[in-house]
gemmi code that builds the backbone of each chain (N, CA, C; Angstrom):
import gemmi

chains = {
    "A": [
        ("UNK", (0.846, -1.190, 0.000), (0.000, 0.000, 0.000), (0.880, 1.239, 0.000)),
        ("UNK", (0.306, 2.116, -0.639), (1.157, 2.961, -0.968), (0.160, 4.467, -0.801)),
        ("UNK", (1.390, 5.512, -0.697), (0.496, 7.325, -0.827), (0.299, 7.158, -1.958)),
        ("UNK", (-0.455, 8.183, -2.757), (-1.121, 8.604, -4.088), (-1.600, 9.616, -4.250)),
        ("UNK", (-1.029, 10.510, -5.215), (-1.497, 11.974, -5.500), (-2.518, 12.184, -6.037)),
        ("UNK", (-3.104, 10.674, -7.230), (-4.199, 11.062, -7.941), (-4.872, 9.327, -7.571)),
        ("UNK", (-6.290, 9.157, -8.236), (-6.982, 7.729, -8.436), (-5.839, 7.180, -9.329)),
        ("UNK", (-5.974, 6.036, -9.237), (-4.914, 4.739, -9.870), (-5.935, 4.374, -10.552)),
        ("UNK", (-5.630, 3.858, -11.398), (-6.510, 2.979, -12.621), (-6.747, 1.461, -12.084)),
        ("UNK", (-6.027, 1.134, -10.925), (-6.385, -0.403, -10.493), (-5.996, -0.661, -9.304)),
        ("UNK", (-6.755, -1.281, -8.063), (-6.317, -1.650, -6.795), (-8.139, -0.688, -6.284)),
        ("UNK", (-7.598, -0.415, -4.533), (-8.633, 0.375, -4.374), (-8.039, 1.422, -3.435)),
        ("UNK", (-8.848, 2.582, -3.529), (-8.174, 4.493, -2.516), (-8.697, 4.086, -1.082)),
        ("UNK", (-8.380, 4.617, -0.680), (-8.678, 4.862, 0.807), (-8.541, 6.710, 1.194)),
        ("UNK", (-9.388, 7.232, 1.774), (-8.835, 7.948, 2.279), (-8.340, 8.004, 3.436)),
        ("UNK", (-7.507, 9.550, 3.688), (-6.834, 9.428, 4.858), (-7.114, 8.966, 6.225)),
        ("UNK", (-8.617, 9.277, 6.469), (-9.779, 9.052, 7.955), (-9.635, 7.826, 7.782)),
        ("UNK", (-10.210, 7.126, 6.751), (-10.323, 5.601, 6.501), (-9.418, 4.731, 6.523)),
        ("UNK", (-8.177, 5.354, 6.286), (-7.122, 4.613, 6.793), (-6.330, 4.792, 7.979)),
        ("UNK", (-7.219, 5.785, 8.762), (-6.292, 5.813, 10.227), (-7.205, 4.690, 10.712)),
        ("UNK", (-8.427, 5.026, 10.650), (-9.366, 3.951, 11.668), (-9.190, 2.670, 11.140)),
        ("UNK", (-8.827, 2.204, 9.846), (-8.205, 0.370, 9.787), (-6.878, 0.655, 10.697)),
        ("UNK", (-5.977, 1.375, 10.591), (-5.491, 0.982, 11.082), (-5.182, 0.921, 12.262)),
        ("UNK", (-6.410, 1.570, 13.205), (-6.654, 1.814, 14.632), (-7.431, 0.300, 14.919)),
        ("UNK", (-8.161, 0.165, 14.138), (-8.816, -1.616, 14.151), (-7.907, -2.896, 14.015)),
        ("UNK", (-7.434, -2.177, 13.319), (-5.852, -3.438, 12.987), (-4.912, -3.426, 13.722)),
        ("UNK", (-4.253, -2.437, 14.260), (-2.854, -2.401, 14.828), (-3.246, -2.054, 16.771)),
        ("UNK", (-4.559, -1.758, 17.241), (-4.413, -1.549, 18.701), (-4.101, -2.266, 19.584)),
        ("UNK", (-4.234, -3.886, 19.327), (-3.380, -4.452, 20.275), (-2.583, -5.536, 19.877)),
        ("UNK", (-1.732, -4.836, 18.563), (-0.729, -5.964, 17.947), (0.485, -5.710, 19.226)),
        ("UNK", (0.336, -4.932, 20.188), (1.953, -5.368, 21.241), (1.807, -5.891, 22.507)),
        ("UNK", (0.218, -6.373, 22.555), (-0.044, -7.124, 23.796), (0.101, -8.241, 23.614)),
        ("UNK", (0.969, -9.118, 25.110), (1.360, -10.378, 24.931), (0.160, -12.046, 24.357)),
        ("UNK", (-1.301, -11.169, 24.308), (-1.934, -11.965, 24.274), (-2.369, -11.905, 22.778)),
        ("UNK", (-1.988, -11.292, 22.447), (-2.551, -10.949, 20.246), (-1.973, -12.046, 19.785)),
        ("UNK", (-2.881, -12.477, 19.052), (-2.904, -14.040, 18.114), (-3.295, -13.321, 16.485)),
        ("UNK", (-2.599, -14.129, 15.565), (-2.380, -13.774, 14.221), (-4.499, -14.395, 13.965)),
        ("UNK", (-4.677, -13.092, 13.444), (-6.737, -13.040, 12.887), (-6.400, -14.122, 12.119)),
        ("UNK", (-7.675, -14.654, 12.077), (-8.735, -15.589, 11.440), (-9.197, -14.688, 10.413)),
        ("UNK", (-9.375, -15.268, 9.118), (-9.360, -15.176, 7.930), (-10.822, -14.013, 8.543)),
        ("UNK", (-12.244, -14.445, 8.707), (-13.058, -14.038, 9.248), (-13.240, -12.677, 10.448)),
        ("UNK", (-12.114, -12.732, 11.256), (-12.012, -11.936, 11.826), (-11.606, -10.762, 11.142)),
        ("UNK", (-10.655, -11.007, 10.027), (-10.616, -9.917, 9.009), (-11.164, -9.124, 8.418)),
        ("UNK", (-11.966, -9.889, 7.912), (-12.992, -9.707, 7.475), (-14.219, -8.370, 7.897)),
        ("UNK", (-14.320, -9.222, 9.065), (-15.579, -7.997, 10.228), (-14.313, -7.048, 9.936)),
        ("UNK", (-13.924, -6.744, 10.282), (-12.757, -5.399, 10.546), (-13.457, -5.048, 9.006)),
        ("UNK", (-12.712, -4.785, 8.038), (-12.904, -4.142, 6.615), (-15.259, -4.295, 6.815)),
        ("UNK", (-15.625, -5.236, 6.820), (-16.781, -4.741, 7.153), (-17.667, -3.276, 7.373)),
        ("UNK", (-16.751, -3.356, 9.093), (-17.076, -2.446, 10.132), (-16.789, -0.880, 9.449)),
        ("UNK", (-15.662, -1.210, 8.422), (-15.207, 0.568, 8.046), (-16.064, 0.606, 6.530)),
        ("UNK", (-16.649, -0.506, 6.498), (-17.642, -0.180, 5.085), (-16.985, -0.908, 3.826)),
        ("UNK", (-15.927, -1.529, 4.234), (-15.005, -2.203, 3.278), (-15.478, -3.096, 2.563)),
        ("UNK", (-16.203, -3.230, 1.388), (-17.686, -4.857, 1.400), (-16.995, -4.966, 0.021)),
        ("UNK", (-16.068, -4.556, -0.736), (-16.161, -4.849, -2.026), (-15.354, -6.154, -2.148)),
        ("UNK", (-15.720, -6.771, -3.680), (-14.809, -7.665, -3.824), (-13.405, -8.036, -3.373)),
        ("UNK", (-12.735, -6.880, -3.620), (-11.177, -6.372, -3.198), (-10.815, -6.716, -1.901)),
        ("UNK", (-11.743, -6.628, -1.013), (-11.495, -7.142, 0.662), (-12.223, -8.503, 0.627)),
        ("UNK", (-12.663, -8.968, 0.080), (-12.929, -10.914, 0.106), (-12.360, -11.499, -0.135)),
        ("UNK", (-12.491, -12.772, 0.901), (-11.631, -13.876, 1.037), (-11.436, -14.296, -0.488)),
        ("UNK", (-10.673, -14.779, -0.810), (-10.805, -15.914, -2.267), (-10.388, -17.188, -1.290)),
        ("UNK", (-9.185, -17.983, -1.483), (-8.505, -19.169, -1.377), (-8.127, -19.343, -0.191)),
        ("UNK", (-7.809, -18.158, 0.691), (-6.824, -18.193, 1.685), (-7.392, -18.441, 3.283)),
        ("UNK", (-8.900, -19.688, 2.947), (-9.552, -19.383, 3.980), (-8.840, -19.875, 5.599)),
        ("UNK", (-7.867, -20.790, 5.401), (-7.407, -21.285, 6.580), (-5.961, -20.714, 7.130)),
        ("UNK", (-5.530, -19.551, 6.340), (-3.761, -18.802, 6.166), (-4.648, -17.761, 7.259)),
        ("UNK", (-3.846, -18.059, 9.066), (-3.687, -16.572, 9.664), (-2.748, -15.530, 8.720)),
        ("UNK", (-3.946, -14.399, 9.631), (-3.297, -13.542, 8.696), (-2.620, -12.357, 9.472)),
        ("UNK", (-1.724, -11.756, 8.745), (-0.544, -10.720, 9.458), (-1.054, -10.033, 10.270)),
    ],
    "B": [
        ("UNK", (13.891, -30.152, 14.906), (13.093, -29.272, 15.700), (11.683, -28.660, 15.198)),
        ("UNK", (11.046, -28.755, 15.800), (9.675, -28.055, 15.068), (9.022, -27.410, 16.478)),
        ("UNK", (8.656, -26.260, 16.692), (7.552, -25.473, 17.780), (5.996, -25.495, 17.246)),
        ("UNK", (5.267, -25.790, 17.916), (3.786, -26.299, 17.317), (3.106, -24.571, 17.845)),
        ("UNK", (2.253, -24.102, 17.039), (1.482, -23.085, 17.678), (0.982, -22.631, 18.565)),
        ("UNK", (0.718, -23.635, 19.333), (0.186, -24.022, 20.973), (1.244, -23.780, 21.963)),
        ("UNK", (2.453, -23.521, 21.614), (3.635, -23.334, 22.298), (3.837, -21.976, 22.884)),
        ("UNK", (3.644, -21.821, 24.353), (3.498, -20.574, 24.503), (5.216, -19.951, 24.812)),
        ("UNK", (6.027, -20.625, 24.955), (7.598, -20.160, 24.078), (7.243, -19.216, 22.924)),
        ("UNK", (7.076, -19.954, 21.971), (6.760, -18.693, 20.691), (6.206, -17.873, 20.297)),
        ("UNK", (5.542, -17.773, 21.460), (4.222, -16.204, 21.821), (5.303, -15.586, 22.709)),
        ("UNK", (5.463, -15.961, 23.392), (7.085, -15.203, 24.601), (7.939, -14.443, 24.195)),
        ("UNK", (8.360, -15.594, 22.421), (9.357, -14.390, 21.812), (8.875, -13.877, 21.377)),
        ("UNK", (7.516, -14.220, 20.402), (6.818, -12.744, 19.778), (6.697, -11.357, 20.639)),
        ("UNK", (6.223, -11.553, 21.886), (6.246, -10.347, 22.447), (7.701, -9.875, 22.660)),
        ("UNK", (8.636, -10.370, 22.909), (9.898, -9.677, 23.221), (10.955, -9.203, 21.509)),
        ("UNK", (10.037, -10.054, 20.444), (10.535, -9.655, 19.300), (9.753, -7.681, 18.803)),
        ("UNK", (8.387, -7.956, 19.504), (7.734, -6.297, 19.079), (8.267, -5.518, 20.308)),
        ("UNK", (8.460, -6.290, 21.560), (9.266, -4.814, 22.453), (11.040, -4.622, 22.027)),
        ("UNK", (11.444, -5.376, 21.318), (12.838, -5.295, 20.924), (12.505, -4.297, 19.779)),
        ("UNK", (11.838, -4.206, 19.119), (11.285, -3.243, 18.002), (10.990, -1.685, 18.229)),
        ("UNK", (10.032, -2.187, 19.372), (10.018, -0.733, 19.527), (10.942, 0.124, 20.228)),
        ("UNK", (11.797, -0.988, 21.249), (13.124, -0.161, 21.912), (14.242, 0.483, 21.295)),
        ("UNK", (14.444, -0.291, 20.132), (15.531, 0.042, 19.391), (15.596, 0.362, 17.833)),
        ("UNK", (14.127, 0.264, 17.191), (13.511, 0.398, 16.314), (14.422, -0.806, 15.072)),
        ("UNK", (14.737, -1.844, 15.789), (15.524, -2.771, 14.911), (14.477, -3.750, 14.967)),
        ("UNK", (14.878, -4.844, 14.519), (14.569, -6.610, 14.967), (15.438, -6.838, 15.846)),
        ("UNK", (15.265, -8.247, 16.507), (16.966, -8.739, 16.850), (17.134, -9.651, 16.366)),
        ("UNK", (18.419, -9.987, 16.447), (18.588, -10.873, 15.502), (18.311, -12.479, 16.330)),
        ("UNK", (18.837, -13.529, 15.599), (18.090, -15.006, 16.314), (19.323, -15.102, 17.272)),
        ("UNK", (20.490, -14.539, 17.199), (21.604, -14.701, 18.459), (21.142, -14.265, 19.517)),
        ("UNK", (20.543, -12.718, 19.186), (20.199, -12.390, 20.650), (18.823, -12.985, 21.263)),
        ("UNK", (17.936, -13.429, 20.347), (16.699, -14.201, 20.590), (17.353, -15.400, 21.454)),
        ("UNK", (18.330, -16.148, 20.810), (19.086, -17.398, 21.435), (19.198, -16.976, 22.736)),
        ("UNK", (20.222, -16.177, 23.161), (20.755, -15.566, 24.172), (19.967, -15.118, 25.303)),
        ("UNK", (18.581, -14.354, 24.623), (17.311, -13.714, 25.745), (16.615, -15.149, 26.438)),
        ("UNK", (16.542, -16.136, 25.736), (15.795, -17.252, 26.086), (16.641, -18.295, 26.273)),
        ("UNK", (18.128, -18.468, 26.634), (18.886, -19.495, 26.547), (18.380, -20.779, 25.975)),
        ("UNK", (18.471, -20.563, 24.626), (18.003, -21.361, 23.459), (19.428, -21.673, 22.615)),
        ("UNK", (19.220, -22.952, 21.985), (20.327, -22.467, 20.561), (20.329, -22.126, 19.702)),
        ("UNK", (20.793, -21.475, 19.021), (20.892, -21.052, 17.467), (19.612, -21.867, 17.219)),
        ("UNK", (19.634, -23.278, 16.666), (18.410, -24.110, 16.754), (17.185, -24.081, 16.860)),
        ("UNK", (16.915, -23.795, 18.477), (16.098, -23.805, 18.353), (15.408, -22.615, 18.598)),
        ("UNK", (16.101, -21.105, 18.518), (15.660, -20.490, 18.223), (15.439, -19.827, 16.853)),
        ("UNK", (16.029, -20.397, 15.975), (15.825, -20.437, 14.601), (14.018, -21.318, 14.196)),
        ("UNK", (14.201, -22.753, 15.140), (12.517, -23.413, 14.632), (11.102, -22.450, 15.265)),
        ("UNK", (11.887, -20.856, 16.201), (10.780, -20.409, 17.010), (10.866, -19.466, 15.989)),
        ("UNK", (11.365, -18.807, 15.114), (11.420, -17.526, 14.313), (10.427, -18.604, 12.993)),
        ("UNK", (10.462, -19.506, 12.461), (10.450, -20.570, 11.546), (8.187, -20.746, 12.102)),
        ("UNK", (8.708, -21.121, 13.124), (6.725, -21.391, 13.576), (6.324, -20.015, 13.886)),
        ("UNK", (6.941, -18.969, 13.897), (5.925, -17.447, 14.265), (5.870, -17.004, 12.344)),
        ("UNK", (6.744, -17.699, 11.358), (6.895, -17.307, 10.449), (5.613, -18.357, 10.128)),
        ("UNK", (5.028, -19.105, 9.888), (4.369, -19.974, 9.121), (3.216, -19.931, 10.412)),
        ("UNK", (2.696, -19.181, 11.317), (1.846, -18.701, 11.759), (1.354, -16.759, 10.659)),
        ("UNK", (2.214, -16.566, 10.349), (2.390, -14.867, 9.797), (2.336, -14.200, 11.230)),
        ("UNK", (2.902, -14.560, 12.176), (3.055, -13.485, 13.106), (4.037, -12.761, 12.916)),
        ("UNK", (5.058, -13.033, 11.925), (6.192, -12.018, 11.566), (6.317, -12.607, 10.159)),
        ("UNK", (7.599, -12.485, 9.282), (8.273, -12.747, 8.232), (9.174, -12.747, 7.834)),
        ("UNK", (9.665, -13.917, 7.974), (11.596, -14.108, 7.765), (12.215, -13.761, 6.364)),
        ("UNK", (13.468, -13.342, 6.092), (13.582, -13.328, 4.820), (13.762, -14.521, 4.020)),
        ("UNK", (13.973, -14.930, 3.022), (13.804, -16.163, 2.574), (15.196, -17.081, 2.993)),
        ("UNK", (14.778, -17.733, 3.498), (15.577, -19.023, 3.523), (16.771, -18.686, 4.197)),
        ("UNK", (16.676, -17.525, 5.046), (17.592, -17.359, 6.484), (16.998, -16.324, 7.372)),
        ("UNK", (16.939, -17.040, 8.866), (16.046, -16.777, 9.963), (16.545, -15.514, 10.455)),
        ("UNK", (16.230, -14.625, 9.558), (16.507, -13.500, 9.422), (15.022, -12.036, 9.698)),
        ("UNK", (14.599, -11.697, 10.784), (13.432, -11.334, 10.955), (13.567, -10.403, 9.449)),
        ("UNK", (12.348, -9.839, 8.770), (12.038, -8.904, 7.706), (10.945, -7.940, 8.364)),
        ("UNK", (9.691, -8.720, 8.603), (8.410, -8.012, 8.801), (7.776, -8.123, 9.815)),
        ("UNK", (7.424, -7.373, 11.121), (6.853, -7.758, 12.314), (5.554, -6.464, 11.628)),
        ("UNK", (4.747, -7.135, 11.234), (3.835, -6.049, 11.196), (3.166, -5.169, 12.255)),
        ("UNK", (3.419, -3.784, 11.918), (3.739, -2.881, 11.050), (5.169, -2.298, 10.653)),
        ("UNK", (5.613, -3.180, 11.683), (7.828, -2.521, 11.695), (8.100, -3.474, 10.336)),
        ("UNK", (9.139, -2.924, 9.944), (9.890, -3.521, 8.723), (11.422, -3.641, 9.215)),
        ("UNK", (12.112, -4.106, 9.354), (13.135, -4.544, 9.394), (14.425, -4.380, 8.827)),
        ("UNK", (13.809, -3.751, 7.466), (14.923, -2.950, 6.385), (14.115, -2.007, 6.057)),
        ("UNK", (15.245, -0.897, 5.559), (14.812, 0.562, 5.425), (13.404, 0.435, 4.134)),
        ("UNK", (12.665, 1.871, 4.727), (11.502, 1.535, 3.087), (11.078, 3.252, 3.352)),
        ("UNK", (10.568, 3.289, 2.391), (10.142, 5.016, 1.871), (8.950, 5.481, 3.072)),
        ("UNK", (8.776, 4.306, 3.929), (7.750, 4.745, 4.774), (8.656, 5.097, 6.351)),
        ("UNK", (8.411, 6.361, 6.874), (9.365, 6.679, 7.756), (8.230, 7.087, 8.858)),
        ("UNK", (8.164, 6.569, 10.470), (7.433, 7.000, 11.256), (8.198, 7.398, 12.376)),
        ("UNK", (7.960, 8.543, 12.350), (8.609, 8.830, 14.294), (7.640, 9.043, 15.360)),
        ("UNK", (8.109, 8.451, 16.055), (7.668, 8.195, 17.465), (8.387, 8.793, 18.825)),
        ("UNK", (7.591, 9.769, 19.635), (8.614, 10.015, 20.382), (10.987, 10.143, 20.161)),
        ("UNK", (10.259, 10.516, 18.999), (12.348, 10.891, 18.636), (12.968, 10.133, 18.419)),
        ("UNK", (11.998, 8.850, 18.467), (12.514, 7.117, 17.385), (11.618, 7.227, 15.780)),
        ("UNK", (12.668, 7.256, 15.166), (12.427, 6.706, 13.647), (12.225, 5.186, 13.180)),
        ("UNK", (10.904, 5.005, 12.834), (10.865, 3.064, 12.501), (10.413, 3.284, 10.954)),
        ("UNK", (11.023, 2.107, 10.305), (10.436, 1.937, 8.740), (9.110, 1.377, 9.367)),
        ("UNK", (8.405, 0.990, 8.180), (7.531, 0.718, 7.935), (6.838, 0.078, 6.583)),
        ("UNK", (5.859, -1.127, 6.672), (6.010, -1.529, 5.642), (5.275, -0.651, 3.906)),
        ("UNK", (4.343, -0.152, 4.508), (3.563, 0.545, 3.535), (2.819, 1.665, 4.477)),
        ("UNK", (2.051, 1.858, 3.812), (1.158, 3.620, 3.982), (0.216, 3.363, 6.016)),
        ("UNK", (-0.346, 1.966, 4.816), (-1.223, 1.735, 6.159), (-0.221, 1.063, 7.327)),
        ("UNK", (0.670, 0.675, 7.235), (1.768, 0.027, 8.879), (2.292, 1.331, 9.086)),
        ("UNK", (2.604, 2.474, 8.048), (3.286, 3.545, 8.868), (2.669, 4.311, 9.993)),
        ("UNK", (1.116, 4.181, 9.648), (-0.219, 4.823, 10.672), (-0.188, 3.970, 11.831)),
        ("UNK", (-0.111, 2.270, 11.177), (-0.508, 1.044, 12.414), (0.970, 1.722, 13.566)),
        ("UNK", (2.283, 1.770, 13.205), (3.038, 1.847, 14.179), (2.584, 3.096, 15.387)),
        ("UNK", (2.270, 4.316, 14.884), (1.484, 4.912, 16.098), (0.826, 4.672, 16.592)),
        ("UNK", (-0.722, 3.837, 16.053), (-1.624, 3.100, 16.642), (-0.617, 1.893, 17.710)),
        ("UNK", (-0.222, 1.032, 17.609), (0.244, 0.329, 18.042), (1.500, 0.396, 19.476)),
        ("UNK", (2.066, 1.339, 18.913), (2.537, 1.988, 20.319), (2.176, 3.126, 20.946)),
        ("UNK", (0.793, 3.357, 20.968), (-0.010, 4.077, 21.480), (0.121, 5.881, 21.597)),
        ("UNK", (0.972, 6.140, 20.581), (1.311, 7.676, 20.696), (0.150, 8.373, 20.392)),
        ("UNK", (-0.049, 9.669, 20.963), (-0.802, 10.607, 20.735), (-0.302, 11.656, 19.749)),
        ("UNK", (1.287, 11.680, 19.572), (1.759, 13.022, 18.618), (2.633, 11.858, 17.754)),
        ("UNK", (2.707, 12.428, 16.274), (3.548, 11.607, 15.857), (3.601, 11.939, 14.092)),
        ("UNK", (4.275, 11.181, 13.679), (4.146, 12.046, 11.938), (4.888, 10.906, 11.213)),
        ("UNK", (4.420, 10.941, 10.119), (4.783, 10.021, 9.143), (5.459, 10.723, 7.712)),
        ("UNK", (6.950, 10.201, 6.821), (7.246, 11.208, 6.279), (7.567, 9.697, 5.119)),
        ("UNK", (6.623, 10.201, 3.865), (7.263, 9.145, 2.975), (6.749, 10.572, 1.529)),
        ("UNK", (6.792, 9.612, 0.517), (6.397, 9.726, -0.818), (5.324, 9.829, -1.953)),
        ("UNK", (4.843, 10.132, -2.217), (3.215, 10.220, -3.015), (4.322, 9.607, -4.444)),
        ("UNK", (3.314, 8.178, -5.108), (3.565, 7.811, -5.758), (3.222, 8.392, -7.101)),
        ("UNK", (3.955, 8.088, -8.207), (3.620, 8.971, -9.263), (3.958, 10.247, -9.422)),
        ("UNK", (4.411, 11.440, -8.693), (4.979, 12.391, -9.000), (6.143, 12.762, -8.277)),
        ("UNK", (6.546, 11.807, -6.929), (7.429, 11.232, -5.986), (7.652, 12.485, -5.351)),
        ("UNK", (6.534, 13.476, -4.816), (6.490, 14.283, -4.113), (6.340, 13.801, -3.139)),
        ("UNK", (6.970, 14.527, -1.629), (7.381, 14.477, -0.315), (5.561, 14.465, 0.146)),
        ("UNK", (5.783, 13.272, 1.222), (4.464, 13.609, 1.710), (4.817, 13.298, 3.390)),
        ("UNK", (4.583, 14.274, 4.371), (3.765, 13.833, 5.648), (2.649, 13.972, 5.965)),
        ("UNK", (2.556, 12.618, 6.998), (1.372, 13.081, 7.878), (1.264, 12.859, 9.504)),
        ("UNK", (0.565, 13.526, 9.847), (0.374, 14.196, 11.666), (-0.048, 13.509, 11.850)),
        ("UNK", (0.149, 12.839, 13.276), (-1.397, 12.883, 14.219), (-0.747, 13.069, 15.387)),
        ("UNK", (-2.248, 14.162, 16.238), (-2.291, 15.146, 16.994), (-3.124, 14.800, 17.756)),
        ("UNK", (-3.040, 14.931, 19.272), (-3.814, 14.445, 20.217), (-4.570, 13.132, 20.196)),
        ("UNK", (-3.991, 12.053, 19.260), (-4.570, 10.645, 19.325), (-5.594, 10.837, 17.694)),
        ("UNK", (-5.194, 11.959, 16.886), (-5.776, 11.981, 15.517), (-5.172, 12.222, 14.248)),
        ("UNK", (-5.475, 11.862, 13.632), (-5.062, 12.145, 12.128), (-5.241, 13.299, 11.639)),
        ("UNK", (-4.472, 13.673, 11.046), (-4.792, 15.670, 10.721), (-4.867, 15.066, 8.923)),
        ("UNK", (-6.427, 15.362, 8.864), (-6.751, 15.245, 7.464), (-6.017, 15.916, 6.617)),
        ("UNK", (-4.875, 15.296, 5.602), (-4.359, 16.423, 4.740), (-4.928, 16.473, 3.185)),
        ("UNK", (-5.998, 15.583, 2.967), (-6.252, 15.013, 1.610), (-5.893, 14.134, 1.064)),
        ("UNK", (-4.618, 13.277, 1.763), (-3.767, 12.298, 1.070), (-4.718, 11.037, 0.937)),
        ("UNK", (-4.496, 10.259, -0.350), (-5.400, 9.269, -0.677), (-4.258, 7.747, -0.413)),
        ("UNK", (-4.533, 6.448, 0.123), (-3.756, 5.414, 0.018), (-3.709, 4.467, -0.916)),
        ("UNK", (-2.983, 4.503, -1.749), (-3.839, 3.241, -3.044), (-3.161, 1.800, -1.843)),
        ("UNK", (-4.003, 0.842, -2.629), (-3.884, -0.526, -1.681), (-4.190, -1.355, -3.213)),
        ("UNK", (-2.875, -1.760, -3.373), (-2.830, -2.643, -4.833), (-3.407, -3.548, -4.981)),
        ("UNK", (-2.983, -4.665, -3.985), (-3.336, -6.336, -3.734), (-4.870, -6.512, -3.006)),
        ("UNK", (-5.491, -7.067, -3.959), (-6.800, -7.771, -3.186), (-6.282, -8.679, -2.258)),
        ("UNK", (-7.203, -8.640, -1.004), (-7.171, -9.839, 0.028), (-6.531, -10.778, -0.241)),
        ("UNK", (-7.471, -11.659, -1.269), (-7.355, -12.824, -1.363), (-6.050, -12.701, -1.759)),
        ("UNK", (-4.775, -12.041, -2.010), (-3.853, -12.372, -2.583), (-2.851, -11.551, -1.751)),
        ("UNK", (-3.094, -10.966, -0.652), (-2.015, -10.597, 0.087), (-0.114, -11.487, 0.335)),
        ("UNK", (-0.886, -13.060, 0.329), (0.434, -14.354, 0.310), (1.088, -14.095, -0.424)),
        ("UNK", (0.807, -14.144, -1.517), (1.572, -14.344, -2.445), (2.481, -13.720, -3.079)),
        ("UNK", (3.022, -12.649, -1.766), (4.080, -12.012, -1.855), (4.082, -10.840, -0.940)),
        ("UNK", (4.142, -11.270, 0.116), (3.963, -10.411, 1.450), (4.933, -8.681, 0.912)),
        ("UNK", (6.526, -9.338, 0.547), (6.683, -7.727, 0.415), (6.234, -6.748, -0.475)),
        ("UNK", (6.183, -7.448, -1.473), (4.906, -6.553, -2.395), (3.999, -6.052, -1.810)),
        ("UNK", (3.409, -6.764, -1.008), (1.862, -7.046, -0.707), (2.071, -5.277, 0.555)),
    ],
}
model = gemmi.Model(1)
for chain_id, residues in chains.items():
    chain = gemmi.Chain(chain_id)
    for i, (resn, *xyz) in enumerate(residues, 1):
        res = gemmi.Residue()
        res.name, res.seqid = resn, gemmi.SeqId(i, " ")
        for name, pos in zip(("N", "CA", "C"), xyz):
            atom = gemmi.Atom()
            atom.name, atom.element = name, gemmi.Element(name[0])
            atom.pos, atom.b_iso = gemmi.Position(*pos), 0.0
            res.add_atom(atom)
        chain.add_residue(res)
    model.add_chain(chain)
structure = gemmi.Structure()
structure.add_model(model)
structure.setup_entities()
């Protein structure tokens, strides 16, 4: 993932709000001793919760790979 | 040697692999992992090896070499976050945000690149917020294909 000055012709934007709060959903307790690598599903709800529903955030193949 | 997931050893070092991160804004390496846990080379190599094939981190290929503790990166990258007067890479747009989230700062700034015209970009956050600057994140890789090449990804 990367900054971007303009729309890209392929992938998907985020804006800036939208990407603090994933990553306030994602990263708040990656340094507590008890954080376990998400469930494909648990992922999931997260991108959900911020409105994230498109193809681009669905599972394909990788239903049993914890994920980062 | 093999560490099974259930092994709460390799949750032990995970946590002392993200507070080694954030202390020194490095990894450590598997000597000093050896050394923190009087382990050997061995078998602290099969504990870097099962947090790697969990994705709780990401070794570089084919030497137990930490790369990726998400959101820290391990080698330098265009994504630069400071924290309290520590500088950490970062892997992309969204881990440069996760590292403030994650070590809980309230002030903090992020200084990388806008792709495509490779103009300088930061960004703030101020009292536990993001200071809207307009900046947009492209996010290349669909989900389903994040694996298949984590540093890309």
């Amino acid at each position: 993932m990367q900054w971007q000055a303009d729309k890209p012709h392929q992938g998907e934007v985020l804006a800036l709000p939208t990407l603090w709060s994933l990553s306030q959903a994602w990263y708040h307790d990656r340094l507590s001793p008890t954080y376990r690598s998400r469930t494909v599903a648990q992922v999931e709800a997260i991108f959900e919760s911020l409105g994230l529903t498109s193809d681009f955030w669905r599972l394909g193949y990788a239903a049993d790979i914890p994920q980062k | 040697m093999k560490f099974t997931p259930d092994d709460p050893l390799i949750w032990s070092i995970r946590t002392f692999i993200y507070e080694h991160f954030v202390a020194t804004t490095e990894a450590p390496t598997v000597l000093i992992i050896a050394d923190r846990f009087a382990l050997t080379v061995d078998e602290a190599t099969a504990v870097l090896t099962a947090l790697h094939e969990q994705h709780a981190l990401f070794l570089e290929a084919e030497r137990p070499v930490i790369r990726i503790a998400n959101p820290f990166s391990a080698v330098p990258t265009d994504f630069v976050t400071e924290v309290a007067g520590k500088r950490y890479w970062a892997n992309c747009a969204w881990d440069s945000l996760g590292i403030i989230v994650a070590t809980g700062a309230r002030s903090a700034s992020v200084d990388a690149h806008c792709t495509g015209d490779d103009q300088p970009l930061r960004v703030v956050v101020a009292n536990g917020e993001v200071v809207d600057n307009g900046a947009l994140a492209h996010v290349l890789v669909p989900f389903r294909h994040w694996y298949d090449d984590m540093v890309f990804t």
